[in-house]
C-alpha positions as CSV (number, residue, x, y, z in Angstrom):
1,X,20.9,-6.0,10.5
2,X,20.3,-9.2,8.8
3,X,19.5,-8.9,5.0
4,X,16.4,-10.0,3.8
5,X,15.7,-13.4,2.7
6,X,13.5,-12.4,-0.4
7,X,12.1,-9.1,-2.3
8,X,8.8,-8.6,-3.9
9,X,7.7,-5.9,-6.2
10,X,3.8,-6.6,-7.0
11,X,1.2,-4.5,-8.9
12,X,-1.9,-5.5,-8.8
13,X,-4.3,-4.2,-12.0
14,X,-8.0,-4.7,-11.3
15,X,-10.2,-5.6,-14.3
16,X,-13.7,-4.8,-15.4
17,X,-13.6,-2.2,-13.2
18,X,-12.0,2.0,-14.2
19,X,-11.3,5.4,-12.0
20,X,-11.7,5.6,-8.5
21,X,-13.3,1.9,-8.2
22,X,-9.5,1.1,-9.4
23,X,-7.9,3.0,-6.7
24,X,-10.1,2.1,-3.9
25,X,-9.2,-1.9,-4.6
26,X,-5.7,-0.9,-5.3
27,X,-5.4,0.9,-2.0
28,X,-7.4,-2.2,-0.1
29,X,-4.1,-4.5,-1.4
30,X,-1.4,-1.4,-0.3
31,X,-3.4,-1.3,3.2
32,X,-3.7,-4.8,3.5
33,X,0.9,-5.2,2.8
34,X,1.2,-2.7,5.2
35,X,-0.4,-4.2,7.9
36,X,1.6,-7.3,7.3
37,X,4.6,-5.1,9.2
38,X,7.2,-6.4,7.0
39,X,9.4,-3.6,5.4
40,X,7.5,-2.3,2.4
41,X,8.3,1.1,-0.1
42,X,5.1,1.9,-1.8
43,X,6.0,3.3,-5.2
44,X,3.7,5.0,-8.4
45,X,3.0,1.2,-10.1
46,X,4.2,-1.4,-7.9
47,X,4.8,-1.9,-3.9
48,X,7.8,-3.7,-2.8
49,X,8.1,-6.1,0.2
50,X,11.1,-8.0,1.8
51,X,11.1,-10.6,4.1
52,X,11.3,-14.5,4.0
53,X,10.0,-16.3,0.5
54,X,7.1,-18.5,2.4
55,X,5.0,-15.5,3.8
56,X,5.8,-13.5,0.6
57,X,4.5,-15.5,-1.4
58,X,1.0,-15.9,1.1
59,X,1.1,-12.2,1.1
60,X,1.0,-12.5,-2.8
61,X,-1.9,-14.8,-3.1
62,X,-3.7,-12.2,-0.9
63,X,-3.3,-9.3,-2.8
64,X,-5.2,-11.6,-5.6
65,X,-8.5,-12.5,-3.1
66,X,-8.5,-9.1,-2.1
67,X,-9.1,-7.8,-5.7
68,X,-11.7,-10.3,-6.3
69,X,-13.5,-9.6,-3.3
70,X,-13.2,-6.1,-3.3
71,X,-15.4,-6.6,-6.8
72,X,-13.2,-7.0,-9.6
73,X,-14.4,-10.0,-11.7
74,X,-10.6,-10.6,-12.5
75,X,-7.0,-9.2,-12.5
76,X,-3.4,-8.7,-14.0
77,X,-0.6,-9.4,-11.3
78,X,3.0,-8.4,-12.5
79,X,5.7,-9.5,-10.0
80,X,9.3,-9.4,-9.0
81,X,11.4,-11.3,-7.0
82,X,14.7,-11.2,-5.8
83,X,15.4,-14.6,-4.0
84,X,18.5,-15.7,-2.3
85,X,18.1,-18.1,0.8
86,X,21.6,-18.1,1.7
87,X,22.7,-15.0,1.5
88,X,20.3,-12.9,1.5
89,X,19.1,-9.8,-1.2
90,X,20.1,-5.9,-1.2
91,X,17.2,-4.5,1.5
92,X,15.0,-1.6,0.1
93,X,17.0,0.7,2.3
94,X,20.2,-0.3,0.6
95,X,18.6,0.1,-3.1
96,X,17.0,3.9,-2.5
97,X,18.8,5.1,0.1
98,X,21.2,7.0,-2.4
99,X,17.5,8.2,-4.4
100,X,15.6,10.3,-1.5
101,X,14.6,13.2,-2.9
């Protein structure tokens, strides 16, 4: 299997907006990367996505409309990124594989 171009951690924090209002947008972003079908591992502060860097970073700009339209007035986006064009990055698989519990 061919590794992965690019990896993506994002977590998306709604603002002006607490409790389950939070989660609902928050889960309207995890819905919205899993319908993408690109790999993705949903963790307990950020979801991670492989796959090539151009639709990664349009599935990143996403996750930011969605908040807003969802009804938060604004956001705090934390992101990482793994990039390597030519050789590719360490899958999600390869990174957790050793972690399941």
């Amino acid at each position: 299997m061919k590794q992965p171009e690019a990896s993506l951690a994002i977590q998306v924090l709604p603002q002006s907006v607490t409790g389950d209002e939070t989660i609902r947008i928050v889960d309207k972003v995890i819905a919205y990367i899993q319908s993408t079908g690109l790999v993705s591992f949903v963790g307990p502060f950020e979801t991670t996505i492989e796959g090539d860097f151009d639709r990664l970073m349009d599935i990143a700009k996403e996750c930011q409309r969605i908040c807003i339209r969802e009804g938060s007035p604004g956001l705090l986006t934390y992101m990482k990124m793994a990039y390597n064009p030519a050789g590719g990055v360490w899958s999600i698989e390869k990174k957790t594989s050793g972690h399941h519990v």
